[in-house]
C-alpha positions, 0 to 999 in steps of 0.5 A: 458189347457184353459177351456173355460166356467165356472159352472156358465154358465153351471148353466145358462142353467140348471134351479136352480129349477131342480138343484143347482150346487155345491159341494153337488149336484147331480151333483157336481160342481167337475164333471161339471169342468171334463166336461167343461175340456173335452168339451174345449179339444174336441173343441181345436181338433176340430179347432186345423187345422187351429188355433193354440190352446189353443185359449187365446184371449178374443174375440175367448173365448167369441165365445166359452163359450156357446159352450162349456157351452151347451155341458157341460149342456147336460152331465148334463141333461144326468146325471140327467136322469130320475130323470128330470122333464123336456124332456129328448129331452133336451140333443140332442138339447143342443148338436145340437145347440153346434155343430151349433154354432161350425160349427162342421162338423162329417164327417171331426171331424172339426170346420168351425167357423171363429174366426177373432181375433184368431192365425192360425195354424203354421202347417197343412192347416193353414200354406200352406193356401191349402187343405193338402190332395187331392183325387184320380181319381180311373178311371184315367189311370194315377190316378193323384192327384186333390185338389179341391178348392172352386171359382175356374175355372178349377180344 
């Protein structure tokens, strides 16, 4: 499994004034390397219909260390909870800006994030270069299939 950001760049985004990530911390650095496993799987799912993951390029991991860092650094911001000097809006932006910069679309569980240097998928969309499914016209009275596709003339 590829993890994509470390505890460090976690604790660049988590002021050591609040907290020190480490092995005796209130927030262990055993815990942050759980979270930025899960956070690089989630992010490997949510582009795995058009690249092929886990993503080793250097350029495509370069793209997705803050991602996944923010996304790490908001479970820590959650876990500190009340005991934060800082306001607890915190985590919601850190996630926000995550799911931007991923171009992390909820209603499809997708990433649009253009990755030049990465390997597309040799299956699913990727592979035919087309939508894989398409919508049916319910007041069609043949209820034909339409894939629809961006620029062009005539669906």
């Amino acid at each position: 499994m590829q993890r994509y950001a470390s505890v460090a760049d976690v604790q660049a985004r988590v002021p050591r004034t609040l907290l020190t990530i480490d092995e005796e911390s209130a927030v262990s650095d055993v815990q942050v390397e759980e979270w930025l496993d899960a956070h690089s799987q989630w992010v490997d799912g949510t582009l795995s219909w058009r690249y092929a993951v886990p993503l080793t390029d250097p350029e495509s991991g370069r793209v997705l260390r803050p991602i996944v860092a923010l996304l790490a650094a908001a479970d820590v911001w959650d876990h500190l909870g009340g005991h934060a000097v800082e306001p607890m809006a915190q985590p919601m932006a850190l996630r926000r800006t995550a799911h931007q910069m991923l171009g992390y679309q909820a209603t499809t569980g997708r990433s649009n994030l253009l990755l030049t240097s990465a390997t597309y998928s040799s299956s699913g969309e990727a592979a035919v270069q087309q939508p894989v499914s398409s919508f049916t016209d319910p007041d069609s009275a043949t209820a034909t299939d339409f894939t629809f596709k961006v620029g062009e003339d005539s669906w």
